[in-house]
N, C-alpha and C positions, 0 to 999 in steps of 0.2 A: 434672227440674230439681232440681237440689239445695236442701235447705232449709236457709234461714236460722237458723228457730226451728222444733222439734218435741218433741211430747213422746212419748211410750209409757204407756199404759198408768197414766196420771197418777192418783192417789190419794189425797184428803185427807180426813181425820178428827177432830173433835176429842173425847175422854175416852176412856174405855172402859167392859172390862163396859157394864150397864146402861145407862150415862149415854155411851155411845159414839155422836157423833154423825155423820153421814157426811155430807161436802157434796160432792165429786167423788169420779167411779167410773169407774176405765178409760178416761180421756179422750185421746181419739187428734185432735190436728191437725199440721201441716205449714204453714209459714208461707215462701214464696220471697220471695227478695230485691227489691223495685221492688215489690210487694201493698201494696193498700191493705185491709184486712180487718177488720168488723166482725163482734162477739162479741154476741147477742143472746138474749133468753130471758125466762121468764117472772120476778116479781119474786121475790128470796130464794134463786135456785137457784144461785148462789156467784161472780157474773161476777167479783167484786170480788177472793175468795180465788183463782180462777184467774190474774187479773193481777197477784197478788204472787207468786201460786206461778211464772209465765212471769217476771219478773222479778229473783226468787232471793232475792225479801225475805220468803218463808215457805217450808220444805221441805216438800212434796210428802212423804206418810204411803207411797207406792209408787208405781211407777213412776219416768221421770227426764224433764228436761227440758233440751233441750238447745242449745246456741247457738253458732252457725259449728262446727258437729261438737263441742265439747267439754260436756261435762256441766257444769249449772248447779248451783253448792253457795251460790253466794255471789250480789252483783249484778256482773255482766261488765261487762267494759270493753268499749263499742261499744253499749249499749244504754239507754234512759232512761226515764222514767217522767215524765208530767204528772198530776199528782193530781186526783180531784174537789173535795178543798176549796183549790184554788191559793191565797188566801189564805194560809192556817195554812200552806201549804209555802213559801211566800217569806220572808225572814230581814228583820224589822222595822227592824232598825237598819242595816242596807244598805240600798244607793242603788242602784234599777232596775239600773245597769250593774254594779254588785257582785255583785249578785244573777244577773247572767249571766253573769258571771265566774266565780264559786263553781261553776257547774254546768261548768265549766272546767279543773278543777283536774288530771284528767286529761289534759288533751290538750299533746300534743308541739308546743307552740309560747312563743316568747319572748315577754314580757313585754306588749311594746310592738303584738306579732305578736295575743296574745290581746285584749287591748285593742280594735284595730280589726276583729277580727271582731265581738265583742260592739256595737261602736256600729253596724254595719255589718247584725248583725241584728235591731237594738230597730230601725232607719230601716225593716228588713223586714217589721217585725209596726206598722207606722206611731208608734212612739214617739220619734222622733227628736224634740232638743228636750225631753225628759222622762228623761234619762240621770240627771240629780244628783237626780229626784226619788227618793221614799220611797214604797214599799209604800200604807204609808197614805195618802200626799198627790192619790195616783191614784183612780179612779174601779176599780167592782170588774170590769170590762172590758178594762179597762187594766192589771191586776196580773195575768188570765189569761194578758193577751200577753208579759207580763213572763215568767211561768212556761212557756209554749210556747215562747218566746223561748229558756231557760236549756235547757230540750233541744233544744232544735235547736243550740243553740250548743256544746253538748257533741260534736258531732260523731261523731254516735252512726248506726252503721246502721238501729238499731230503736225508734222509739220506742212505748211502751204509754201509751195515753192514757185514763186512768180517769174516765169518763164527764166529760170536761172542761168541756164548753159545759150544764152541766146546772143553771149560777144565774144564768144572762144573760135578757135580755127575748126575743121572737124574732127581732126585728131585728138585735140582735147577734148569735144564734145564727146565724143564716144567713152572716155577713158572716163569722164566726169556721170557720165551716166550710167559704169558700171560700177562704176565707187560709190555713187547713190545707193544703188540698190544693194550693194552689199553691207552699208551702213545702214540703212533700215532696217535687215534681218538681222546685224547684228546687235543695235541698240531696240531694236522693236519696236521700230516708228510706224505710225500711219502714213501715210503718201499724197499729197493731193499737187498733182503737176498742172498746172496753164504754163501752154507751150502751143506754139504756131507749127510745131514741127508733127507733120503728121507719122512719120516714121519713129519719132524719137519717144510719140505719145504712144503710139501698140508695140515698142520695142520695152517700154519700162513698167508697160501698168498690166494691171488683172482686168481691168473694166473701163474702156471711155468711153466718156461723157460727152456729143456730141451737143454741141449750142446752137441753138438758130440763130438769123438775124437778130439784131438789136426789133423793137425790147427782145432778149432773150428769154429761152429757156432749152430742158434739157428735151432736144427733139429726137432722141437713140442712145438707148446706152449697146454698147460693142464688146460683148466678153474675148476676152484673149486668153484661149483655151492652147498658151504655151509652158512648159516649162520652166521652172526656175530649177538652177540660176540661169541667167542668159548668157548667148554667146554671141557677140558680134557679129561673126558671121554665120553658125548654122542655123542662131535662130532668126536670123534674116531671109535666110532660104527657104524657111519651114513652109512647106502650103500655109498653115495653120496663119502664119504672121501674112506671106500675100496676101491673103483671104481677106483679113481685117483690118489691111491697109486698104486694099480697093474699095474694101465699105464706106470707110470713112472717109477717104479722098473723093468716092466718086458723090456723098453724101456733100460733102463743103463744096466741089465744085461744080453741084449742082443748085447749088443755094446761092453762090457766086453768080450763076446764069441766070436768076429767077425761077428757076423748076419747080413746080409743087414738090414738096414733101409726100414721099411716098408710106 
């Protein structure tokens, strides 16, 4: 299957000499088109620098990374980013639907055309009715969706979502991550989650990416032979999901201990 996103041999560092710090080292993945994929590991070991570096908003110290076949120098057109502080990345003095407009600005459509998608997807993420509101006037729940909203609405094959659901209560959390994945299949997005949440990362992907210590790489990948769509609860219960939550748990808190890699 041809890949959407991959990289070779990925490599990032920051100083030298002495003071030369390494956070990725030789990081090989493969990403297909229609994956929903989580990126997991222990705390510090670079998820955050690999999702700028797969995004083109830091260049990679060696190797290349690459998207729909062409090499990444810059941010591509077809791809998006949801930040962890969705706050600070919404523009204050925009109105909710400005604000997903903005994330807009590339896409080949008229005026009036962009317009009703954007209302079309705030009704998606349930903020219909909160179009003229502001950033601020919303609840900080409600400005995630605003920001989930502005990439999906960009019309983007891939979106990288930088541990997004990571300042919600759990009640949100859960609600926020079955709107995710239902907004994937329905706009037919790619997936690529960094999240510290070990439950949250085999509850929403087909495949995790387990990271080693800093410098990282990818030390397991974890297929999650569950069905879609999900359920809260029974696909919580499923053998299938324990099974490749222990993996991975017992995988990062054995890397936590020093434990060889098995």
């Amino acid at each position: 299957m041809t890949a959407l996103l991959s990289t070779s041999a990925v490599g990032k560092h920051y100083g030298s000499g002495a003071a030369r710090m390494p956070i990725i080292d030789g990081l090989e993945l493969s990403i297909a088109k229609g994956e929903f994929v989580s990126l997991v590991g222990p705390s510090g070991c670079g998820k955050t620098t690999l999702l700028m570096c797969l995004a083109g908003l830091l260049a990679p110290s060696e190797g290349q990374v690459r998207f729909n076949g062409q090499l990444v120098t810059a941010p591509p057109i077809g791809l998006s980013v949801v930040f962890q502080d969705y706050s600070r990345s919404l523009l204050p003095w925009k109105s909710n639907l400005d604000n997903v407009l903005f994330g807009m600005r590339r896409v080949q459509l008229s005026g009036p055309e962009k317009r009703a998608r954007a209302v079309e997807i705030l009704a998606a993420v349930g903020l219909s009715g909160f179009e003229a509101h502001y950033p601020w006037q919303v609840s900080g729940g409600m400005q995630q969706r605003v920001a989930i909203a502005r990439g999906i609405a960009a019309q983007s094959q891939l979106l990288l979502l930088d541990e997004p659901l990571a300042a919600v209560d759990a009640q949100t959390r859960a609600d926020m991550q079955d709107l995710l994945l239902d907004l994937a299949k329905r706009f037919n997005q790619t997936c690529v989650l960094v999240t510290h949440d070990v439950e949250e990362a085999v509850y929403m992907a087909n495949r995790v990416l387990v990271l080693g210590p800093r410098p990282t790489k990818v030390v397991r990948e974890v297929i999650v032979d569950l069905p879609m769509p999900r359920d809260q609860l029974a696909t919580r219960e499923d053998p299938a999901f324990l099974h490749a939550r222990h993996e991975v748990m017992a995988l990062i808190r054995g890397m936590r201990q020093g434990k060889a890699l098995a």
